[in-house]
C-alpha positions in Angstrom: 0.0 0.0 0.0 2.6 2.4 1.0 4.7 1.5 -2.0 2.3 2.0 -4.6 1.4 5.5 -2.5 4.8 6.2 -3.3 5.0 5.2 -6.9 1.9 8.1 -7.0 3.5 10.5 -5.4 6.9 10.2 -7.5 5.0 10.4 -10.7 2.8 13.5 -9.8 6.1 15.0 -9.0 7.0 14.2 -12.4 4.1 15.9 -13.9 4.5 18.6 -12.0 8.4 19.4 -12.7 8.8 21.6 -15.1 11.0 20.0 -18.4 13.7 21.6 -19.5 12.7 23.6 -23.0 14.9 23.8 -26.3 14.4 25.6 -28.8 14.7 28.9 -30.3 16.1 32.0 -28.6 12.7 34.2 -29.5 9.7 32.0 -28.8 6.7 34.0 -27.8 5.0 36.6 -30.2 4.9 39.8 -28.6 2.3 42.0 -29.6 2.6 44.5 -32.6 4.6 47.7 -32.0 6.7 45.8 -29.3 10.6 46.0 -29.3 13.6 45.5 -27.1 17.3 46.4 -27.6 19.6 44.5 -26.2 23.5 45.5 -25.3 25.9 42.9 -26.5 29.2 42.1 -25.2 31.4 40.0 -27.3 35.3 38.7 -25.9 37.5 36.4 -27.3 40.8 35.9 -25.7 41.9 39.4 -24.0 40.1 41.1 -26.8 36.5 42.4 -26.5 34.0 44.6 -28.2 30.5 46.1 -27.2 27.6 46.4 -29.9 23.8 46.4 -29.8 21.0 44.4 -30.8 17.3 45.5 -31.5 14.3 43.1 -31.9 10.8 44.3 -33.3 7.5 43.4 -34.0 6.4 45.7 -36.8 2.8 44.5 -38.5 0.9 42.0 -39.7 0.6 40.3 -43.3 -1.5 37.5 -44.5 0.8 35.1 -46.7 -1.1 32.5 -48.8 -3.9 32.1 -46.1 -1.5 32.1 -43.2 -1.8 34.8 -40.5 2.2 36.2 -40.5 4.3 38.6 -38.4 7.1 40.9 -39.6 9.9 40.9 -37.1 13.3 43.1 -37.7 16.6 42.4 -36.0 19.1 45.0 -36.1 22.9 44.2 -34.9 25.1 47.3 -34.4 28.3 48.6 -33.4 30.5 51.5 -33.5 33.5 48.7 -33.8 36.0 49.4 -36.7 34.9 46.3 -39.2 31.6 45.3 -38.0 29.4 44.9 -40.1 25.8 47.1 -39.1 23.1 44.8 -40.4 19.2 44.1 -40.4 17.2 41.1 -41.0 13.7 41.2 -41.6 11.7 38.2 -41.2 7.9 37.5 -42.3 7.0 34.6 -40.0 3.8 32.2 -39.2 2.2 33.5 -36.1 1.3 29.4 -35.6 5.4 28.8 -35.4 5.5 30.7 -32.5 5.3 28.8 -29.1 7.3 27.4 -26.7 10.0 24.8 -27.9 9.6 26.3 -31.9 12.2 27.7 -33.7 10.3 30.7 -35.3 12.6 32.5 -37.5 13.5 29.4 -39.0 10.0 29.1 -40.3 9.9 32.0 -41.7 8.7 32.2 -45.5 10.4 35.1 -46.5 14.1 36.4 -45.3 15.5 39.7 -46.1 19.0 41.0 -45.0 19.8 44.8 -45.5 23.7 45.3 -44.7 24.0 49.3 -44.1 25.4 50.8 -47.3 24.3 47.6 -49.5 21.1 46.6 -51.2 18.5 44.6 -49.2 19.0 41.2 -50.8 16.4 38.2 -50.3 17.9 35.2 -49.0 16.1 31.2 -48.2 17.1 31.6 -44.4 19.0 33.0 -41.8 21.0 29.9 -41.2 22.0 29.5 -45.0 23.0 33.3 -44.7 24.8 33.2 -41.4 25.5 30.3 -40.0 26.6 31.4 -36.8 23.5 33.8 -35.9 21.4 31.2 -37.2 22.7 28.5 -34.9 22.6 31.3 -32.3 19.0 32.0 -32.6 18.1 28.2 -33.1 18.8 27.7 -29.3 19.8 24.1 -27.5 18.8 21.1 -29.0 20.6 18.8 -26.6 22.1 18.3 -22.7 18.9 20.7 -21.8 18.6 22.0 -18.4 16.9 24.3 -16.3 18.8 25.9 -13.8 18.3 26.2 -10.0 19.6 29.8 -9.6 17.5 32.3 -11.8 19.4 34.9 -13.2 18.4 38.9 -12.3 18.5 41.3 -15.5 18.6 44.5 -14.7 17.1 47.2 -17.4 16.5 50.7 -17.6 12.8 50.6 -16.3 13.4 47.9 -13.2 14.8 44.4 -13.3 13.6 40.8 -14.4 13.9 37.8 -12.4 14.7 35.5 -15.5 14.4 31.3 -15.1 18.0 29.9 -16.8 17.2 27.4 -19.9 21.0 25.9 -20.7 21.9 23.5 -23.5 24.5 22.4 -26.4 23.9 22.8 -30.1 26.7 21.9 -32.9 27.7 23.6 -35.8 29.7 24.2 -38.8 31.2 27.6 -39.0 33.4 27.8 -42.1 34.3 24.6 -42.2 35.6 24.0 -38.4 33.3 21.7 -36.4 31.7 24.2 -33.5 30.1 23.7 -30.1 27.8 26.3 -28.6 26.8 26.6 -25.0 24.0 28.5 -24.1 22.2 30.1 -21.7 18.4 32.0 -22.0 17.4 33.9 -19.7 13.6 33.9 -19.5 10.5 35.9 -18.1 7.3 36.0 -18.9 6.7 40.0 -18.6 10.0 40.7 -20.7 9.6 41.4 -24.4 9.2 38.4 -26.6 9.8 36.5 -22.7 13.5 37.1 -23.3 15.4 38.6 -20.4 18.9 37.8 -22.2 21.5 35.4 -23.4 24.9 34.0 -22.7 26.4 31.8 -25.7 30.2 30.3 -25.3 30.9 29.1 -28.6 33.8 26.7 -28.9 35.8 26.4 -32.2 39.2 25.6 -33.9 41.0 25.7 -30.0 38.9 29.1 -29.0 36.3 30.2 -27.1 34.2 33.0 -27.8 31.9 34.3 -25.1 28.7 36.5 -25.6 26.3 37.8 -23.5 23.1 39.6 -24.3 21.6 41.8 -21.7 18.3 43.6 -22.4 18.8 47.5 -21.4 15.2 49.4 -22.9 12.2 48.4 -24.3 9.2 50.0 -26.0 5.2 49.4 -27.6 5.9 51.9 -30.2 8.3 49.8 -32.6 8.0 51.3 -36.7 10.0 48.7 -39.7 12.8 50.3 -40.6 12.5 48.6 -44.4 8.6 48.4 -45.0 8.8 48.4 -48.6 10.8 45.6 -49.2 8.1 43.5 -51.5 6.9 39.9 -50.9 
């Protein structure tokens, strides 16, 4: 009697534990006009540089009979070489949830370097293979951590839940390992509090972290012409 009682009681905890959750970095759709920018510190070795990232969600398009969302991604820096870039992304709103991988559902890609035309590309992966696998997320040793991780931004703070894991990749040929760390709460924008990615390759280690500093409902596309 007391055995099977127990056999009960282990399994409910099982149901009730929360899983550990893969996938991609940005998950939840946030509502329209919402953005975030993100400060970005990148190091390798002694050697470090600081740049920014913004995330919006900028309207809503119907794409043969499928209720989409435009997002834009801007990366930029005032470092000497890097390149200032944005990608703009027409997505199902039914590929966003928990576990997806929404930008890699996307059905259309843009990329607009600054100073180049926009050009129209199959993915972000097959583009950049490094911010693709970035975005993707874990896909393997997933974890959620004990000790939540505090993100402090310009309006107050976020008490974000760590998701950790390890995805591979191939970055120009040399056989990578990424590391990564999401920091998630469900008030912050597009339930992303921050990142931390250590990305092993050819005998190096690259570290960057991802800290969310402002947000905003008021988010305008900064290319809303590009054409389907």
């Amino acid at each position: 009697m007391i055995g099977r009682f127990l056999i009960t009681l282990f399994s409910l905890f099982a149901l009730l534990a929360e899983p550990p959750v893969g996938g991609g970095c940005i998950q939840k759709l946030a509502p329209d006009g919402t953005w975030a920018e993100y400060q970005v510190e990148i190091k390798l070795g002694g050697q470090g540089l600081n740049s920014s990232w913004l995330i919006r969600s900028v309207g809503q398009f119907t794409h043969n009979g499928q209720a989409c969302r435009w997002i834009e991604m801007q990366q930029s820096s005032q470092y000497p070489g890097f390149k200032n870039l944005t990608w703009r992304c027409l997505v199902p709103e039914s590929e966003f949830g928990e576990g997806k991988f929404p930008l890699g559902k996307a059905v259309k890609v843009w990329q607009k370097a600054e100073g180049e035309e926009a050009q129209s590309v199959d993915s972000i992966i097959s583009k950049d293979a490094l911010f693709g696998a970035l975005m993707k997320g874990p896909d393997k040793a997933l974890k959620t951590e004990d000790t939540a991780e505090v993100v402090k931004w310009q309006g107050g703070s976020y008490e974000c839940q760590v998701h950790s894991g390890d995805s591979e990749a191939s970055l120009r040929g040399q056989d990578a390992i990424i590391h990564h760390h999401v920091y998630r709460n469900a008030d912050a924008p597009f339930q992303l509090g921050g990142l931390l990615w250590e990305v092993d390759a050819a005998g190096q280690t690259v570290t960057i972290k991802m800290t969310l500093e402002k947000q905003g409902t008021d988010a305008k596309a900064q290319y809303p012409d590009l054409g389907i």
